[in-house]
Each structure stands twice: as C-alpha cells, then as structure tokens.
C-alpha positions in Angstrom: -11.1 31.6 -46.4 -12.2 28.6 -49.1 -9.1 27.5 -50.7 -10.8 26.5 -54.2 -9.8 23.7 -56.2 -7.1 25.0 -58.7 -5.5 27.5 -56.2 -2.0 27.0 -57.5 1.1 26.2 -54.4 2.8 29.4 -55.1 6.8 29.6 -54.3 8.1 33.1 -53.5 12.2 33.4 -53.9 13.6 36.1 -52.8 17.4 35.5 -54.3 20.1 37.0 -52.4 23.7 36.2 -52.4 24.8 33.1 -50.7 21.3 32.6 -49.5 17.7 32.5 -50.6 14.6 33.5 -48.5 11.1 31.7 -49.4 7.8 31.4 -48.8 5.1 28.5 -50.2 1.7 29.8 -50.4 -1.7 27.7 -51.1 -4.0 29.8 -51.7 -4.2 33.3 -51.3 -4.5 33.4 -47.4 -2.9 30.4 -46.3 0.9 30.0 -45.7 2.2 26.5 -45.8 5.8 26.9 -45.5 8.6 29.9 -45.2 12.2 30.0 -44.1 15.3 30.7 -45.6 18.5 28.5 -47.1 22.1 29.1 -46.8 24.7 27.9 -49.0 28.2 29.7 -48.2 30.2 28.7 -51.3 31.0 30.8 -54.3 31.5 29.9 -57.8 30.0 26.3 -59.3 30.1 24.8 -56.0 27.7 28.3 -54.8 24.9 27.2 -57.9 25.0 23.4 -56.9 24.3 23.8 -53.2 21.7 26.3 -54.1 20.0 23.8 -57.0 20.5 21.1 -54.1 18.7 23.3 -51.7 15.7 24.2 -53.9 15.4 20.7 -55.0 14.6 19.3 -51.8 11.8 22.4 -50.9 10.1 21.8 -54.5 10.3 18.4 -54.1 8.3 18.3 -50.9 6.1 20.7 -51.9 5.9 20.7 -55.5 4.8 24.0 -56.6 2.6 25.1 -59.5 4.6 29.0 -59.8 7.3 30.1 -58.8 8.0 33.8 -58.0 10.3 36.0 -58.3 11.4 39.7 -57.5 11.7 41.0 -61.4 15.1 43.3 -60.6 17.7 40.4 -58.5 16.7 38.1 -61.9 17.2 41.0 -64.6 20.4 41.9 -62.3 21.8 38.5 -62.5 23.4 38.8 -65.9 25.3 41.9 -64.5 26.2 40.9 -61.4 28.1 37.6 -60.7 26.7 37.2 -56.7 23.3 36.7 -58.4 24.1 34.8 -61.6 24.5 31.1 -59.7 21.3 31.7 -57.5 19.1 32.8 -60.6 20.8 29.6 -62.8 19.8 27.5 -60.0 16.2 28.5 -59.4 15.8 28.3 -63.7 17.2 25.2 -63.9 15.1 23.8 -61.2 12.2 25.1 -62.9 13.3 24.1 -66.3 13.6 20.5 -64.9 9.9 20.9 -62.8 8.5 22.4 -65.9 6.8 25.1 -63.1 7.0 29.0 -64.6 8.6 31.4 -62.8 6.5 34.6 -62.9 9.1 38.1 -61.7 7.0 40.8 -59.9 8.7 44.4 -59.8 9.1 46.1 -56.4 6.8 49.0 -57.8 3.5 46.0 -57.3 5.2 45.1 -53.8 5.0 48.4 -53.0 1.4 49.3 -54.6 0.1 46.4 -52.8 1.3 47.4 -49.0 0.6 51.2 -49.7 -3.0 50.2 -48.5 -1.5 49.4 -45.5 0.4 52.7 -45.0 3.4 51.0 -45.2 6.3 52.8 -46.5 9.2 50.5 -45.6 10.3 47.2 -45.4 10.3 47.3 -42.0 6.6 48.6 -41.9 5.6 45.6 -44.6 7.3 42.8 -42.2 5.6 44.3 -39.8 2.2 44.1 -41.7 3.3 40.6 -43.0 3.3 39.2 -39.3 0.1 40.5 -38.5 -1.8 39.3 -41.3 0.6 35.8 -40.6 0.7 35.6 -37.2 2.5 32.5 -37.6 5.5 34.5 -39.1 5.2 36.7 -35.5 8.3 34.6 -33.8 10.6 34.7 -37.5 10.1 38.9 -37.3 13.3 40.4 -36.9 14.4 43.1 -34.8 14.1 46.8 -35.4 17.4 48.0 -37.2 19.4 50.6 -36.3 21.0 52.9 -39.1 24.3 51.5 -38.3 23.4 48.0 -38.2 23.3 45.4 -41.2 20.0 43.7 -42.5 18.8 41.6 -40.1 19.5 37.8 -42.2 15.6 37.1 -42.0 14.1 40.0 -43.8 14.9 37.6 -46.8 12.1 36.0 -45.3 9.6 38.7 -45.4 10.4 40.0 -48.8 9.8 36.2 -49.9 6.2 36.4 -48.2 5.6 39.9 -49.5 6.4 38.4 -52.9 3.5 36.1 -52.2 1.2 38.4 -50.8 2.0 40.7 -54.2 1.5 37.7 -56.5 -2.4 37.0 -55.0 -3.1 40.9 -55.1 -2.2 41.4 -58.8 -3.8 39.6 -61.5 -1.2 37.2 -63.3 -1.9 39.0 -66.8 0.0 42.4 -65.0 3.0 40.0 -63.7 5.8 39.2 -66.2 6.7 35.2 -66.9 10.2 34.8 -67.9 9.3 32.0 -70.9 12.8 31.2 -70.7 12.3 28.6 -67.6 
C-alpha cells in the first residue's frame, strides 16, 4: 500500500477509566504506534497524569486527528470516571489545535460485519490478523466469569482506526468544541 502525501497521522483513544488505550495510524494500512497508558489517581490529580500522558504520545508523534469512540465522550458529562479523561484528551487537542472526530460503535460495528465478526473478541481477533504486529498484544479468550482482559482497550483503540479509514470523514461527527 502507497501511503499518499496528505494521509493524515490518525490517533484512536479509546477512553476508559484510569486508563486510555491508543493506536497511531499513517495511513490507512499502516500502524505506527499502539499501546495503552495507566494513570491510577482520581480526581484533579486522575486528569493531569492523563493530560501528562497524552502529551508525551502527541508530542512524539504529532497527529493530524484525533479519534474518538462518540458514546465514552457524550457519557462524560454524566459520568464522573470519564469526565477527567475526556477534559484531558480536549485540552490536549485544544492546545495542539488537532480535531477530534467521535465515531459511534454502530460504524465499528458496520465496518467489521464484513468480516463476520460479531464480537469484540471476533474484531481483536480480525484486528491481529490484518496487524500481525498486534499478534503478541492479543489478549486471551475470556471466560464469562472473568473481567476484561486490560488490553482490549488496545484493540477497541485500533478498531477505532480501522473504522475512521473505512468511513468517509463527512459520515463521522467532529466535536467543534476542541
């Protein structure tokens, strides 16, 4: 795959609390970077470390977008685990001037239905086979009466990604707020 000239460095978030799973893209098919970020604090102290964390990965990488799953951000203003991360990631892009673009789970879903997937499981799965890079970051199988394995945030960062390039930007929503 050609990466052409202005193929934006897309940053998927996916915003959880106490932690953040992301994924830089450049390009459609290439990968750069991917990983996750703790910061196991709550309160002020929770939103600094997370603006400290995401200021070091955009300021290696500088991305053009960010992205964002559409329901953690609209669920931020209700629910006071996700208020700090989502203040962190718009300030960050507020200072960076980069827009934040939030896709709904329905596109994540519409883009790995051509895949047959019909979990999250199945689109991790899928994920590390078109990435084969992401093969050793794959978590487990989980059983019913286990938590979510801590890297799925991973995954739901690179499906983000993945959803971004398959849908055209004028069907994603840009908060014009950041």
């Amino acid at each position: 795959m050609k990466l052409r000239i202005y193929d934006p460095v897309v940053l998927a978030i996916d915003i959880r609390h106490r932690r953040f799973g992301y994924a830089l893209f450049e390009g459609h098919g290439t990968i750069l970077d991917w990983g996750q970020r703790v910061y196991p604090t709550v309160g002020d102290a929770e939103r600094a470390l997370a603006q400290k964390r995401l200021s070091k990965l955009m300021a290696v990488r500088q991305p053009n977008l960010i992205v964002v799953r559409r329901e953690r951000w609209e669920r931020a203003v209700s629910d006071s685990n996700l208020t700090n991360p989502v203040m962190a990631v718009r300030s960050e892009a507020e200072a960076r001037s980069i827009p934040i673009y939030l896709i709904d789970q329905d596109a994540i879903q519409t883009t790995f239905s051509r895949f047959e997937c019909e979990t999250r499981e199945d689109i991790a799965a899928a994920l590390a086979s078109i990435f084969p890079e992401l093969l050793r970051s794959l978590p487990p199988k989980r059983k019913p009466w286990k938590a979510e394995h801590p890297r799925m945030s991973i995954f739901d960062a690179v499906a983000l990604g993945v959803a971004y390039w398959h849908f055209a930007r004028e069907h994603i929503i840009v908060d014009r707020r950041a």
